[in-house]
Z-matrix of the N, CA and C atoms (Angstrom, degrees):
N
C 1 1.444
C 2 1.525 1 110.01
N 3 1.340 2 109.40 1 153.72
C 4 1.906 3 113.22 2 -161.89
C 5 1.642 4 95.52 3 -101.00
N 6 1.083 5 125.22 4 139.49
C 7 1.676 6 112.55 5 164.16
C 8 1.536 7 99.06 6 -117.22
N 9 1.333 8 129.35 7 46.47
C 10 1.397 9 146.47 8 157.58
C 11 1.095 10 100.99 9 -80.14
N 12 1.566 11 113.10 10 126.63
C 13 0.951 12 129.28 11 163.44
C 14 1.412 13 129.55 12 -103.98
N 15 1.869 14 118.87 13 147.54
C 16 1.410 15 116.88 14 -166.92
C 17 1.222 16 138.17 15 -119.14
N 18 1.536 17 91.92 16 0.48
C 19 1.196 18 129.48 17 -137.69
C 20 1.526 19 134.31 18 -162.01
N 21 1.454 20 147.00 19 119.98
C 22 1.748 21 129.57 20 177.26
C 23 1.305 22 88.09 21 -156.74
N 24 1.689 23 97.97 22 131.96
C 25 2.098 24 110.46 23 179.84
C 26 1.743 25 76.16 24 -136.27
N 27 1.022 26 119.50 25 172.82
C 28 1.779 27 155.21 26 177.73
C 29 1.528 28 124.81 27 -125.79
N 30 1.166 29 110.72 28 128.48
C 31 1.598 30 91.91 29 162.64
C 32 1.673 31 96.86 30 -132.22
N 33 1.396 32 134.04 31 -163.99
C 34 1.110 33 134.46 32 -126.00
C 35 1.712 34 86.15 33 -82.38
N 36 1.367 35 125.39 34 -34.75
C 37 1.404 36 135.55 35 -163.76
C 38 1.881 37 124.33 36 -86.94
N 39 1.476 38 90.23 37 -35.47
C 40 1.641 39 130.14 38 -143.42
C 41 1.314 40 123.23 39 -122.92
N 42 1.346 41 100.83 40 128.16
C 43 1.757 42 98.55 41 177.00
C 44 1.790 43 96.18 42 -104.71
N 45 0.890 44 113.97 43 146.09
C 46 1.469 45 121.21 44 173.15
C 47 1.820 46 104.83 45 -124.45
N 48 1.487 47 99.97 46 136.01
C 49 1.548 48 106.77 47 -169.32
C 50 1.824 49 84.86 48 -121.17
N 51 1.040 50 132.34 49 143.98
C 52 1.594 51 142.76 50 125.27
C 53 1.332 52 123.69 51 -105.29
N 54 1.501 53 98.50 52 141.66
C 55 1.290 54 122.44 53 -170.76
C 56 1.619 55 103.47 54 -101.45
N 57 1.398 56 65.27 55 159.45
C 58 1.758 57 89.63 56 169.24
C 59 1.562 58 118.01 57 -53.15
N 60 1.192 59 126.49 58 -65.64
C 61 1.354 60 135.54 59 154.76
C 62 1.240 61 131.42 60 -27.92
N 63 1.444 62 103.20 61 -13.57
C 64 1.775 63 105.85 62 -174.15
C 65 1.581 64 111.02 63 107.04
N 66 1.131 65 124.33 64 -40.88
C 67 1.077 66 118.34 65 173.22
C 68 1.244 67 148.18 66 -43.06
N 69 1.334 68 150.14 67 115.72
C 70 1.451 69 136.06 68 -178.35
C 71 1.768 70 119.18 69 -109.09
N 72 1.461 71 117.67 70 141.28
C 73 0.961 72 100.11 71 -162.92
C 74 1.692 73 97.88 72 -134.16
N 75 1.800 74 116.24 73 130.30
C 76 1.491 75 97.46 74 -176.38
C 77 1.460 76 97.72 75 -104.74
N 78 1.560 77 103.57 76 169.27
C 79 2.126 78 108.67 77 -163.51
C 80 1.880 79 69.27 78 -132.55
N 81 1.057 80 116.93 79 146.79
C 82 1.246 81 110.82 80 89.71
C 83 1.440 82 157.10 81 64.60
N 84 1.377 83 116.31 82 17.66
C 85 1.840 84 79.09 83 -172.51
C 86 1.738 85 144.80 84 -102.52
N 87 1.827 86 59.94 85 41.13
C 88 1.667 87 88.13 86 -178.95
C 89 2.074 88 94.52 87 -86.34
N 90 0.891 89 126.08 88 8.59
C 91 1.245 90 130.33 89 -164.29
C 92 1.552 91 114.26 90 -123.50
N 93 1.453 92 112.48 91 4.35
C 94 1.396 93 124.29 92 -176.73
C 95 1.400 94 88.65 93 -155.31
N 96 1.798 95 126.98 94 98.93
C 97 1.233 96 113.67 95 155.32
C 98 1.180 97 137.49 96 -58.08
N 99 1.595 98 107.75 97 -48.38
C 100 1.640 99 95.26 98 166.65
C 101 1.437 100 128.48 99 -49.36
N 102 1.215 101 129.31 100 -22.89
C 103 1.633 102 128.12 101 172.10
C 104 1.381 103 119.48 102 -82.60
N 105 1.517 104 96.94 103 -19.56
C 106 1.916 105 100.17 104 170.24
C 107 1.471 106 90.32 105 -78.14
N 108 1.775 107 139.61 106 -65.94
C 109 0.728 108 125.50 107 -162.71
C 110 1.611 109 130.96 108 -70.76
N 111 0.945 110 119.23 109 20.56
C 112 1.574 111 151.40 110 -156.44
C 113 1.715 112 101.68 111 -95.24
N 114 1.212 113 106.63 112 137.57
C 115 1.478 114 107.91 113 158.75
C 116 1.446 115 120.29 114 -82.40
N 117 1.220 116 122.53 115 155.61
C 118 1.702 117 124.36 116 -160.31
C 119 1.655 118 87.82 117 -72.11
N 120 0.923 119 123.94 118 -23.36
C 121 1.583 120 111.76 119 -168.43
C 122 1.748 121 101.13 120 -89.02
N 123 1.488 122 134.59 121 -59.08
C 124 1.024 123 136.40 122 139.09
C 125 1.891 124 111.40 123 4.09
N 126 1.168 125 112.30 124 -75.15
C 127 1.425 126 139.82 125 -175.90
C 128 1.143 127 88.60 126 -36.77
N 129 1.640 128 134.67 127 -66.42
C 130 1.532 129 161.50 128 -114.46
C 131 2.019 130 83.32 129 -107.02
N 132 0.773 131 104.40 130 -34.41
C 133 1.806 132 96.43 131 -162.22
C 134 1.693 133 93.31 132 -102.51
N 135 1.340 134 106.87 133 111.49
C 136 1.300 135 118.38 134 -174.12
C 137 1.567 136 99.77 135 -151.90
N 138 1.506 137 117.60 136 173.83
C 139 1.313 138 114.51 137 -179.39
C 140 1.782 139 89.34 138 -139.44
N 141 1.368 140 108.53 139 177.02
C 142 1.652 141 107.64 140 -171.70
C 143 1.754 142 77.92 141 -144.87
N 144 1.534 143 117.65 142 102.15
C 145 1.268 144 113.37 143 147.32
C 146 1.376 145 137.85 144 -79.14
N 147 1.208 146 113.95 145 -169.21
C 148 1.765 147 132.52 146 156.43
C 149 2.067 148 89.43 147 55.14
N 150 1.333 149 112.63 148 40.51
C 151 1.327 150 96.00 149 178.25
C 152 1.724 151 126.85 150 66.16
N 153 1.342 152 101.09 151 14.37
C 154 1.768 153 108.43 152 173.93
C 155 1.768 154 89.64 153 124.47
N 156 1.430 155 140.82 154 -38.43
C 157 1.090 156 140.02 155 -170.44
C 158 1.435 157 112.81 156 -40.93
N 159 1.060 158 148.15 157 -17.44
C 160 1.277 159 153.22 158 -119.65
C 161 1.912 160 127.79 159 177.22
N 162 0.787 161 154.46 160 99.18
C 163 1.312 162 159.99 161 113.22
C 164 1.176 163 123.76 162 -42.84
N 165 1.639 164 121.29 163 109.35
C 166 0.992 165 130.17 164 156.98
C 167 1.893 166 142.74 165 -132.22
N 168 1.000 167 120.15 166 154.55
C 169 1.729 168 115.75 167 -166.40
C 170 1.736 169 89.05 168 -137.26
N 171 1.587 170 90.24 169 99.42
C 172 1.682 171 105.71 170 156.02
C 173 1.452 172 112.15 171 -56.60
N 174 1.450 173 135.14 172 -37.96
C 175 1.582 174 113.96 173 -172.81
C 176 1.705 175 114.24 174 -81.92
N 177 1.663 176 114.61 175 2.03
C 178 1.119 177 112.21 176 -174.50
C 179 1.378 178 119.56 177 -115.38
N 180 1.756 179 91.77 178 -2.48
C 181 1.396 180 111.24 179 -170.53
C 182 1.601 181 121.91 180 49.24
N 183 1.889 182 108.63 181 56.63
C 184 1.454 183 98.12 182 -178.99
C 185 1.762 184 99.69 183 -132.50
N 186 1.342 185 117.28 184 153.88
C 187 1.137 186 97.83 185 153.11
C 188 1.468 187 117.59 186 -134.56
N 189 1.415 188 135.90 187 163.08
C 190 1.631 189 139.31 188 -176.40
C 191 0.888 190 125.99 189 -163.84
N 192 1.662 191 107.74 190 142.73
C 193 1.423 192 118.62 191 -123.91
C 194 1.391 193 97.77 192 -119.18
N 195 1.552 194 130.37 193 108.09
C 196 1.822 195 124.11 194 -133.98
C 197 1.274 196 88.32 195 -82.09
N 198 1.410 197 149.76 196 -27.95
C 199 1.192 198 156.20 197 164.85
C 200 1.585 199 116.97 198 -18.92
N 201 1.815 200 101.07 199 -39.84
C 202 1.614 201 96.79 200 -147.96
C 203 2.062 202 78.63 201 -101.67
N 204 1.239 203 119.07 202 3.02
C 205 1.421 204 105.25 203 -159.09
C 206 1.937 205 87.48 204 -78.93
């Protein structure tokens, strides 16, 4: 199974990650304060490094590692 990620949308509660594999996975965002405390647009500006390894948001200063979700 891939924990590459391809993908991150939100809804009022929830971070949702998809994978490479097909998979989708919802967090939470009671589990990442800065993304609860985040503006939806904030939320929206993210980068997906290392080829899916990685999620990150320079204005929130976070990064996460889709592996450990």
């Amino acid at each position: 199974m891939s924990s590459l990620a391809k993908a991150v949308s939100f809804d009022a509660n929830t971070m949702w990650v998809d994978f490479l594999d097909g998979r989708k996975l919802g967090v939470p965002l009671a589990y990442f304060p800065r993304l609860l405390n985040a503006t939806p647009t904030q939320r929206e500006h993210y980068q997906i490094s290392g080829g899916g390894s990685g999620l990150h948001w320079d204005e929130i200063d976070l990064e996460i590692k889709p592996e450990v979700l």
